[in-house]
C-alpha positions as CSV (number, residue, x, y, z in Angstrom):
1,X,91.9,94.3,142.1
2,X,94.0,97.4,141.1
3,X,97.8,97.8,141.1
4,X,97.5,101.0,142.6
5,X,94.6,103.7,143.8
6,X,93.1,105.7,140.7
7,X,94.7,108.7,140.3
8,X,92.5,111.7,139.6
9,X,91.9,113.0,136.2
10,X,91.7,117.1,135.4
11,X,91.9,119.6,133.7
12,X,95.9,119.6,134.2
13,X,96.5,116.5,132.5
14,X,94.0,117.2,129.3
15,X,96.2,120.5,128.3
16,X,99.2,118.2,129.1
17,X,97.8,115.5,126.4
18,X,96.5,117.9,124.2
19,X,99.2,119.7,124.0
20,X,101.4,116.6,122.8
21,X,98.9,116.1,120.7
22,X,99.7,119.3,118.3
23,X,102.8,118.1,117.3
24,X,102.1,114.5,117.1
25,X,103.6,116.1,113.3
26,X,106.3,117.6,114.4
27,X,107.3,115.9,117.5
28,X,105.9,112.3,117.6
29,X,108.0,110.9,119.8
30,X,107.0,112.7,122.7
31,X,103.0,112.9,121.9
32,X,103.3,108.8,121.4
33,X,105.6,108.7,124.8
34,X,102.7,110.7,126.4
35,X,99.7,108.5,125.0
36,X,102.0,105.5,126.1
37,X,102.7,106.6,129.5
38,X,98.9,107.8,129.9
39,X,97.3,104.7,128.8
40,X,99.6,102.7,131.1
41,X,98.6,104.6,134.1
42,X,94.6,104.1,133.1
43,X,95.6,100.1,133.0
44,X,97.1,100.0,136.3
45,X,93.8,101.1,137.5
46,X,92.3,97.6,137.1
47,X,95.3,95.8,137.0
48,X,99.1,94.7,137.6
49,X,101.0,94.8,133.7
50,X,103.9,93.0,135.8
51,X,104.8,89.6,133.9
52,X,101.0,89.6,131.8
53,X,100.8,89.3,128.0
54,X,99.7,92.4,126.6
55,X,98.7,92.3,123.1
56,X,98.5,95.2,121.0
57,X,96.1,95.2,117.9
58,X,96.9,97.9,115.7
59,X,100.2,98.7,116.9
60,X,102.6,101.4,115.4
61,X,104.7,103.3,117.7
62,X,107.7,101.9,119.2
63,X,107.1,104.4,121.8
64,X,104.2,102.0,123.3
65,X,106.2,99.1,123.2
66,X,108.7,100.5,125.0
67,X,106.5,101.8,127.9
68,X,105.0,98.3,128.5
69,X,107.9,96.6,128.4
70,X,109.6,98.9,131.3
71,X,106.0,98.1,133.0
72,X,107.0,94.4,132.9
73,X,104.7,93.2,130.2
74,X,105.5,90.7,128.1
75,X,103.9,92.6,125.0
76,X,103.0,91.3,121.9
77,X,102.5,94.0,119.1
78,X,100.1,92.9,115.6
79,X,99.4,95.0,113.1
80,X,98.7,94.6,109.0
81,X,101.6,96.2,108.1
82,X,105.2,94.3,108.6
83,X,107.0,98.0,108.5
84,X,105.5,99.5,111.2
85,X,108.7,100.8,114.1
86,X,106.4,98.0,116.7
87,X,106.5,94.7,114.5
88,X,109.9,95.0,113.1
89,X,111.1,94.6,116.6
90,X,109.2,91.0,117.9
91,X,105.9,92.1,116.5
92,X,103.4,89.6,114.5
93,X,102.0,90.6,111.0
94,X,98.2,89.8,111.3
95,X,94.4,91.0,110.4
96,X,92.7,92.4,113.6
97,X,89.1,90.4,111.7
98,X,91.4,87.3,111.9
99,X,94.2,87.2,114.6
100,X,96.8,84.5,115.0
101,X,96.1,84.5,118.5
102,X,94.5,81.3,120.2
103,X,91.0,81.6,122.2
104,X,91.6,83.3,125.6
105,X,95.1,83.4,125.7
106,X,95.9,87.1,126.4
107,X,95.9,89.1,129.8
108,X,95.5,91.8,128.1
109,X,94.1,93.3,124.7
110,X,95.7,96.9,123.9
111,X,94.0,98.5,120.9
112,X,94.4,102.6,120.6
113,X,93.1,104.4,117.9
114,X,92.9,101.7,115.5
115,X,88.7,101.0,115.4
116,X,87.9,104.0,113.7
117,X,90.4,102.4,110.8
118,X,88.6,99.2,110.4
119,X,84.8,99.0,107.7
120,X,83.7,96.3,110.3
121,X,84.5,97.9,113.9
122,X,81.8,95.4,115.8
123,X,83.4,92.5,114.1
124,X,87.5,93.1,115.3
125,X,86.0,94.4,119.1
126,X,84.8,90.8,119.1
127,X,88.1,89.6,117.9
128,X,89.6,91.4,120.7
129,X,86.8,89.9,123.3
130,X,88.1,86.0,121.9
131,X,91.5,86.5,122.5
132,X,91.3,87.7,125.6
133,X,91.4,84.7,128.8
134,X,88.5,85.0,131.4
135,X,89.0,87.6,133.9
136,X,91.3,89.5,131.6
137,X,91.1,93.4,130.2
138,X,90.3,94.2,127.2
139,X,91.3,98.4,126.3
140,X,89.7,99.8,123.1
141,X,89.8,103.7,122.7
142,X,89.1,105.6,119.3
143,X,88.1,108.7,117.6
144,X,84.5,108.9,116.8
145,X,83.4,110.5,113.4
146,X,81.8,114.0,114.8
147,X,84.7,114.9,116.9
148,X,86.5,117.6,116.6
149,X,89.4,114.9,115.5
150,X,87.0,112.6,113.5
151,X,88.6,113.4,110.1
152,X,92.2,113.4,111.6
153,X,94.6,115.1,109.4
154,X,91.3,116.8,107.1
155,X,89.4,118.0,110.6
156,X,87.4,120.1,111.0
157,X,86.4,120.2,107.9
158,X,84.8,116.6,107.7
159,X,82.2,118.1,109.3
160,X,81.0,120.0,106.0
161,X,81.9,116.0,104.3
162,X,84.5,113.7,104.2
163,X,84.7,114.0,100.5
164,X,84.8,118.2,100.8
165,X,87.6,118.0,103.3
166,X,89.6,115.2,101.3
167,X,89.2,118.0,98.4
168,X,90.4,120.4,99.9
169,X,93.0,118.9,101.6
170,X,94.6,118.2,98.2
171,X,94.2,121.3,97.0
172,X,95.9,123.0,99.9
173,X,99.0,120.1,100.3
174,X,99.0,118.5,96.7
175,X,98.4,115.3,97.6
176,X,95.6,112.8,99.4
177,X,95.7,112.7,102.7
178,X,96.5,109.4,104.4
179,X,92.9,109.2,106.4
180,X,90.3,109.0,103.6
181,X,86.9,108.2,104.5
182,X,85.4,105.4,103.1
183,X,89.0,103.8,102.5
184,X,91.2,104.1,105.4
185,X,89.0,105.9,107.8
186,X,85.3,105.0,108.2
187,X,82.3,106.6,110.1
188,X,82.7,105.6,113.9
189,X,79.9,106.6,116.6
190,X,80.3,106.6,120.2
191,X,76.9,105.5,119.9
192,X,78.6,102.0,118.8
193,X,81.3,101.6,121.1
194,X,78.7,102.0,124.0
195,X,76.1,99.5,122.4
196,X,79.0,96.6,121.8
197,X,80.4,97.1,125.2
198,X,77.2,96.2,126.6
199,X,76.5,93.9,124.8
200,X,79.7,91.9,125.2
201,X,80.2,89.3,127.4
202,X,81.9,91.6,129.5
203,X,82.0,93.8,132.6
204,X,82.5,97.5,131.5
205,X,84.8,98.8,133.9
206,X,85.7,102.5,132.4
207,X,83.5,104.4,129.4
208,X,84.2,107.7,129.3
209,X,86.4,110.8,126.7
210,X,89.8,109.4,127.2
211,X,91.5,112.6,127.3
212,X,88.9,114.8,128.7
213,X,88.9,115.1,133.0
214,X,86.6,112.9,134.8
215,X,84.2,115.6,135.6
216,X,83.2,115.4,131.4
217,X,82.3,111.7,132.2
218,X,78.2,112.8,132.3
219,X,78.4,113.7,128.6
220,X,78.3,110.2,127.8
221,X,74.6,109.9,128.8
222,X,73.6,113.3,126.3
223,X,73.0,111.1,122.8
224,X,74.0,113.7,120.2
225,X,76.4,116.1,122.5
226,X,78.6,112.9,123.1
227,X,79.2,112.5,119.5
228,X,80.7,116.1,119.1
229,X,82.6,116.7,123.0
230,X,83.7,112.8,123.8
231,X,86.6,113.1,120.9
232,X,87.8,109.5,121.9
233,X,85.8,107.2,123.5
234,X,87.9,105.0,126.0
235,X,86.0,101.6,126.9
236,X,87.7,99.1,129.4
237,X,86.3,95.7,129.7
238,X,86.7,92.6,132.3
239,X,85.9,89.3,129.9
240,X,83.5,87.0,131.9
């Protein structure tokens, strides 16, 4: 049961997202506030967030915990790193391949953009699945390798090799970037995503390109064109 019809999804609100995304540099407060407020509004198409635990694997941004909170979550933010703007305020320090969460004990499992960051992506979406009670969500979104995105900071030249585009993103900035393939960034398909969500003991509720309009939905069923146009695969799953 939904808090609220769906709202529709076009072309208006991809250049709005994109847009914040350019100057997630430069201006990270609002293209985080965005995501937040975004992601929120995809939720509330499957279910309430009013008084429900909401844990977020991978968490970062105050700007998300903020948004749930004024939603009425009770949110929970985990991520490896004990600095991170999220953890320092209420936040757990944990592994996502070993969470300090009990079996089936969360509403609601947030994870954005964090799968791609992981060498065993299968392994933590399964982690995710656990924690999550019976009848509860589970929302994993990422950016596949061959996107336009896929080597984040080095794109699009990851598409000549990750270790080309780390090379040359040294030689233009004079240092590494932070997502290195093979180390903090690893080879993602959408291929995968689909292929674990149905194969988890699950219902899949949403697949389709997160920021892309409904309409670009179809893509999903082209193997090889979905791996370039998705750019981040959204997956939203009811645990049996």
């Amino acid at each position: 049961m939904t808090s609220s019809e769906p709202m529709p999804r076009g072309v208006r609100r991809s250049v709005r997202l994109f847009r914040s995304f350019l100057v997630e540099q430069s201006d990270p407060h609002r293209f985080y506030s965005e995501l937040a407020g975004d992601s929120i509004a995809l939720l509330r198409e499957h279910t309430s967030l009013e008084g429900r635990t909401v844990l977020d694997v991978g968490a970062g941004p105050s700007e998300f915990a903020r948004a749930f909170r004024a939603a009425g979550a009770h949110y929970v933010p985990v991520d490896h790193d004990a600095s991170v703007a999220s953890v320092r305020d209420g936040g757990v320090v944990g592994d996502a391949l070993r969470l300090p969460v009990a079996d089936g004990s969360v509403d609601i499992v947030f994870s954005s953009n964090m799968w791609e960051h992981v060498p065993d992506p299968e392994a933590v979406a399964d982690e995710l699945l656990r924690v999550t009670r019976p009848g509860g969500l589970v929302f994993l979104s990422y950016t596949n390798w061959l996107s336009p995105w896929g080597g984040h900071e080095t794109s699009p030249w990851h598409w000549l090799g990750g270790q080309r585009a780390i090379a040359r993103y040294e030689r233009k900035h004079g240092h590494p970037p932070k997502n290195r393939v093979g180390e903090t960034l690893h080879r993602v398909s959408v291929r995968q995503g689909l292929d674990w969500a149905h194969g988890a003991d699950a219902d899949v509720l949403a697949a389709r390109p997160r920021y892309l309009p409904d309409v670009a939905a179809h893509v999903l069923r082209l193997p090889g064109v979905r791996e370039v146009i998705t750019w981040n695969l959204l997956l939203i799953l009811r645990r049996r």
